[in-house]
Residue, then its C-alpha position, 0 to 999 in steps of 0.5 A: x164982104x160975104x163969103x159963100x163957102x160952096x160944098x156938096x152944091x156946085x151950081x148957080x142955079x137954085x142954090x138958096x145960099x149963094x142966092x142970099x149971099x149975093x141979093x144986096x148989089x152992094x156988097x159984094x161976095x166972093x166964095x171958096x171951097x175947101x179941098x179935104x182930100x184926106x177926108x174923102x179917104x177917111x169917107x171911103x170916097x172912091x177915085x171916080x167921084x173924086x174925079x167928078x168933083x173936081x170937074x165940078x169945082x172947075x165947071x163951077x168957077x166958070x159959072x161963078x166967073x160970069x157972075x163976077x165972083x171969083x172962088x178959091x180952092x183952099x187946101x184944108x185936107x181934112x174937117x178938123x183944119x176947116x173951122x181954123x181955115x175959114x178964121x184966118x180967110x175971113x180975118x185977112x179979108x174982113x168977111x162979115x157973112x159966112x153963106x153955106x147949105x147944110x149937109x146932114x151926115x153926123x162928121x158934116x154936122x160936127x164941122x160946121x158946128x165946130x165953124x159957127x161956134x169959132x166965127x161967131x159972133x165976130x163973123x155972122x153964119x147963115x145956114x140954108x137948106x139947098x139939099x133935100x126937098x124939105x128939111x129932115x126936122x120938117x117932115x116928123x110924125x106927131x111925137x116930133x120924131x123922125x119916121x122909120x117908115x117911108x110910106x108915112x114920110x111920103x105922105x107926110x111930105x107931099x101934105x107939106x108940099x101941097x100947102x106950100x109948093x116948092x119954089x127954086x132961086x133964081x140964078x143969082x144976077x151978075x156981081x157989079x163989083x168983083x174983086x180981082x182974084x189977084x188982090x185977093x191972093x195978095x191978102x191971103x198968101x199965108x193960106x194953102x191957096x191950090x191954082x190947080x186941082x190935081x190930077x186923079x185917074x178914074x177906075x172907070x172908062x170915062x167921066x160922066x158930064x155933069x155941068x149944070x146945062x147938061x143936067x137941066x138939059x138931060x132933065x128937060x129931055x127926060x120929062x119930056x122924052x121918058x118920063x112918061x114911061x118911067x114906071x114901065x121901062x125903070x127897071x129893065x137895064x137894057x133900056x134907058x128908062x131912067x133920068x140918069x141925073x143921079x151923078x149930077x145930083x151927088x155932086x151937086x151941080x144939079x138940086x133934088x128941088x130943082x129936079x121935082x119942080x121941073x118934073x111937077x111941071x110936065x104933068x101938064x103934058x104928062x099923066x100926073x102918076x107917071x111923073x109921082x113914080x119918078x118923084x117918089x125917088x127924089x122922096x126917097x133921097x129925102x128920106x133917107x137923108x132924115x134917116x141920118x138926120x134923126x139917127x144919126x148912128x147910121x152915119x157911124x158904120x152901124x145898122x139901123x136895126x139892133x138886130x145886126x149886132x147878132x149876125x155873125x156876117x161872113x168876111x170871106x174874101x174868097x167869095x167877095x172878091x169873086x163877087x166884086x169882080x163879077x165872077x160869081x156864076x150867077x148872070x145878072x149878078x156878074x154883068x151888073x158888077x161888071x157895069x159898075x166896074x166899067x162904067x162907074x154906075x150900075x141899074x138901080x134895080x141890079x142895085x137891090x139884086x147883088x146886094x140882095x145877093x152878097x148879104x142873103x146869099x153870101x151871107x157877106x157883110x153889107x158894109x163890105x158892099x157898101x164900100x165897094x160900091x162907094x170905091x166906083x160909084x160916080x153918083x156916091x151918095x153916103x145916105x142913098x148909098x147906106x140905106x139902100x145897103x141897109x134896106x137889102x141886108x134887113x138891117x135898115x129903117x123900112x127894110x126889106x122882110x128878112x124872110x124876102x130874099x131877091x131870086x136873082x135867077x128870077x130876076x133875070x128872066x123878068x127884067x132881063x128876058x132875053x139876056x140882052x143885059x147879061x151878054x153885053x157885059x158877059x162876052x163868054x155868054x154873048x152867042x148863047x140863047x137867052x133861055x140856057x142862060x136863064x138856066x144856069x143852076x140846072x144847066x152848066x154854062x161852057x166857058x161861064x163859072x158855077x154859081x158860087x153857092x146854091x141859091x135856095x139853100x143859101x136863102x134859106x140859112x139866110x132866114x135861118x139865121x135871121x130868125x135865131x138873131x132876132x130871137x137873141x136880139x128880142x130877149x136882150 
């Protein structure tokens, strides 16, 4: 018998290792996912994303019944009770293979290492790669190192690409022998099996649907509808320019390949370029999974650059709760915090704004918004999330210039003109016209806070104080 043990990739559908697991009809397979809720909150995992995996898990057993395979939830709480877990379960059903998909962050690695080493050789582990484009010890410079830069990651992984296209699995074909789950419970009774999945209230005002037909179905409208106007429309936040796929593919119940595949497809319809620019952002997610990959250190609550050793971040809770609330004074900053708190996402491109803002501006920790972010994203993706923060603070692989720091007055005037954005989720500033918003270093706004700090002086400590800690990093 096979066991497929399902992860950050809840779907049927271009998943390599439950295609593997269940490609010989005569064995059969069943599958199980081990519920480690003490580890999200050692992760920092929020309520929202704990929430949308949870209706993932229950989308995927649905899934996993037309397929005749029967999945158990196990309650093993935490990484270090997992490799003793999955023992006992392939001892009492006489499991012979063990299917997963890698998962590339330093605790995951350690867990799954921890597993093959435990089961084998009595049980055969297979390991596949079912998140990411192509695997990070795939896509290395000529010295066989990972790459700090993304343009040169790019380039290297669309060279890959043209000499061997990606190919999704197809949905693995119905199991003709099923194992009755209630036999199945009878051999396993001394395990934490959990019938039901708890209840867990969201910050958020509703769940995002992320079953795996509603995802193909939204990226199948997406490259037929938007894509083409992707580059031009992705970073307004009013309009709904993007895919909106990104909390579907934290979980999994949607794969980056899938995604890039069906989107190269549409060039026949669509220009070719128009589609590269939304392709490049699933290269984005690829690299910095590699990020994680080859230095993992990242994974550890630590900056790329050793240079973040030398900052003196500020930890002031004033200023971070302001922040984290949208009550900063600054417009475009306030109404994208307010989106996040309310809607569980925020604008990619309001993303880079207050996060540009917290760490130049405030001259906050990043890490404290990170975490933040981590608490209400729905679509929480530890690398994206962590290299985006790094990258805004100037203490990432490919970072952003120290000396480049978002003017979020700026911002606002180019992406969000006529403060449509803005007074949709500040009610205060709904009746006011558009340019006395955009004016509000110069111009205070009744009813509406001060800005917290003075953008062009905060900027300008910002570089300040970046100069003197590259100063002491370089001669350390």
């Amino acid at each position: 018998m096979n066991l497929m043990w399902f992860r950050n990739d809840l779907r049927v559908d271009d998943n390599p290792a439950l295609f593997q697991a269940t490609a010989d009809p005569e064995t059969p397979t069943i599958a199980v996912y081990l519920y480690c809720n003490e580890q999200w909150e050692m992760h920092g995992v929020g309520k929202n994303q704990q929430a949308l995996i949870n209706q993932a898990i229950k989308n995927l057993r649905y899934s996993l019944n037309q397929l005749n395979i029967s999945l158990l939830i196990l309650d093993s709480q935490c990484f270090k009770s997992v490799p003793a877990t999955l023992k006992k379960l392939t001892r009492l059903l006489g499991i012979e293979k063990v299917f997963f998909n890698m998962q590339y962050p330093v605790n995951e690695r350690a867990r799954d290492k921890a597993v093959v080493e435990l089961l084998q050789p009595d049980v055969e582990c297979l390991r596949f790669a079912g998140d990411s484009l192509l695997e990070p010890w795939k896509v290395v410079n000529g010295q066989g190192e990972g790459y700090k830069v993304f343009s040169a990651f790019a380039r290297n992984l669309y060279q890959q690409l043209e000499q061997s296209p990606l190919l999704v699995c197809d949905t693995p074909k119905v199991q003709s022998e099923g194992y009755s789950i209630n036999n199945i419970l009878e051999r396993i009774q001394s395990l934490s099996v959990m019938s039901d999945l708890p209840e867990i209230s969201i910050t958020a005002d509703k769940l995002p649907e992320i079953s795996e037909k509603a995802a193909q179905k939204q990226l199948q409208q997406f490259c037929h509808e938007r894509i083409q106007d992707y580059d031009k429309q992705r970073d307004f936040p009013e309009i709904s320019g993007t895919s909106g796929l990104s909390s579907a593919l934290a979980v999994g119940s949607i794969s980056a390949k899938y995604c890039f595949v069906h989107a190269k497809n549409s060039t026949d319809f669509v220009s070719p370029d128009a589609v590269k620019k939304w392709l490049n952002e699933l290269v984005w997610r690829d690299f910095y999974r590699a990020v994680m990959w080859h230095f993992p250190h990242v994974c550890k609550n630590q900056a790329f650059l050793a240079v973040d050793n030398q900052i003196q971040w500020s930890q002031n809770q004033l200023l971070l709760k302001q922040w984290e609330s949208g009550e900063t004074g600054i417009p475009i900053v306030d109404a994208a915090m307010k989106q996040l708190v309310t809607t569980g996402w925020m604008h990619n491109r309001l993303r880079m704004v207050v996060a540009s803002y917290l760490s130049k501006n405030l001259w906050l920790d990043w890490r404290l918004g990170e975490s933040f972010f981590a608490q209400h994203l729905f679509d929480y993706d530890f690398a994206s999330n962590n290299g985006g923060w790094q990258w805004s603070a100037s203490v990432g692989t490919d970072a952003v210039p120290y000396f480049r720091v978002f003017n979020p007055q700026s911002q606002q005037k180019r992406f969000d003109p006529e403060a449509r954005f803005i007074k949709k989720w500040i009610p205060q500033l709904s009746r006011k016209e558009g340019k006395l918003i955009h004016q509000f270093e110069t111009k205070p706004l009744d009813g509406y806070p001060q800005p917290q700090v003075d953008l062009k002086a905060s900027r300008q400590l910002a570089i300040e104080a970046f100069k003197q800690a590259k100063a002491i990093d370089s001669a350390s």
